[in-house]
C-alpha positions as CSV (number, residue, x, y, z in Angstrom):
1,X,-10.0,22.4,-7.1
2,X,-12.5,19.5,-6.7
3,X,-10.0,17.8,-4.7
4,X,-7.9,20.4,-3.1
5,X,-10.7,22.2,-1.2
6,X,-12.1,20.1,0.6
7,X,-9.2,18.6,1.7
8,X,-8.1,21.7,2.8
9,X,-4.4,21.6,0.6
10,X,-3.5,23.9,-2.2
11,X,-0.7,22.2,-3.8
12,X,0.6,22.2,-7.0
13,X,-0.3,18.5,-8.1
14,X,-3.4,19.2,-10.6
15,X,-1.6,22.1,-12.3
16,X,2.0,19.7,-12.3
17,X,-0.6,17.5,-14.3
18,X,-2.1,19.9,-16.7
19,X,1.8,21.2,-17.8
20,X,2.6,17.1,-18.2
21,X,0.1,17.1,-21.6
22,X,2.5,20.0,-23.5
23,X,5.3,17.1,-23.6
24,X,2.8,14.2,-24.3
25,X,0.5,16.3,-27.4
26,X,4.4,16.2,-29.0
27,X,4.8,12.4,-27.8
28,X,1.4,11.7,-29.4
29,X,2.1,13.3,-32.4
30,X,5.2,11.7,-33.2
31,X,4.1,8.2,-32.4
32,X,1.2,8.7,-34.9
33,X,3.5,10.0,-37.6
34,X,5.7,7.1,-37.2
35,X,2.7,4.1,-36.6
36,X,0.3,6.1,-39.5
37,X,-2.7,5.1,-37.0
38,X,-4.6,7.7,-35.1
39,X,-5.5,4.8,-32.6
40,X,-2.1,5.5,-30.9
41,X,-2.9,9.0,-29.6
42,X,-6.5,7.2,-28.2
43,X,-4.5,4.5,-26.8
44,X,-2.3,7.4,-25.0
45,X,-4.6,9.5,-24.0
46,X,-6.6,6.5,-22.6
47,X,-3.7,5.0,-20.7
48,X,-2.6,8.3,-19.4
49,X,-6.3,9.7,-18.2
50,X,-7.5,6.4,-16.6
51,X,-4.5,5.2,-15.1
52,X,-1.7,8.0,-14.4
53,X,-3.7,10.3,-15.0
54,X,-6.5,11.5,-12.4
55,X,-5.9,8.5,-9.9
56,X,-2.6,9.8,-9.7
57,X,-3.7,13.5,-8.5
58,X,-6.4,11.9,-6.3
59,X,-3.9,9.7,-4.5
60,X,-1.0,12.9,-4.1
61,X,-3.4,14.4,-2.6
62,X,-4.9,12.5,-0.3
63,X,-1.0,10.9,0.4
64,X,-0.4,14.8,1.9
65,X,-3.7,15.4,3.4
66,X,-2.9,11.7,5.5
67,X,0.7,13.3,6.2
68,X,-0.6,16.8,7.5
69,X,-3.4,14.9,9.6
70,X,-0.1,12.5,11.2
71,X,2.1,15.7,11.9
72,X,-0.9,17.5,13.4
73,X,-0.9,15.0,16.4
């Protein structure tokens, strides 16, 4: 909502994002049963909120809110 307001665009991006972490929780469990090491589900959740995470709903977002300003003219 922080994004999508004031850009004006209800789209489906943050709440693609939230349904994305029921398939990685069972990733991240798995990977730790089979390493032993709790780091593995810091190392995921790390790589996943900082870099495909966030950054990846703020550029969607702004990638349609640049495509509705083109069609506009």
């Amino acid at each position: 909502l922080c994004i999508a307001v004031p850009c004006h665009i209800f789209k489906f991006w943050a709440f693609i994002g939230i349904m994305f972490q029921v398939p990685l929780v069972i990733l991240t469990n798995y990977l730790q049963d089979k390493f032993q090491n709790s780091m593995v589900g810091n190392m995921i959740f790390w790589c996943f909120f900082s870099i495909l995470g966030q950054p990846m709903c703020l550029l969607l977002y702004y990638h349609d809110l640049m495509n509705r300003k083109a069609s506009a003219k």
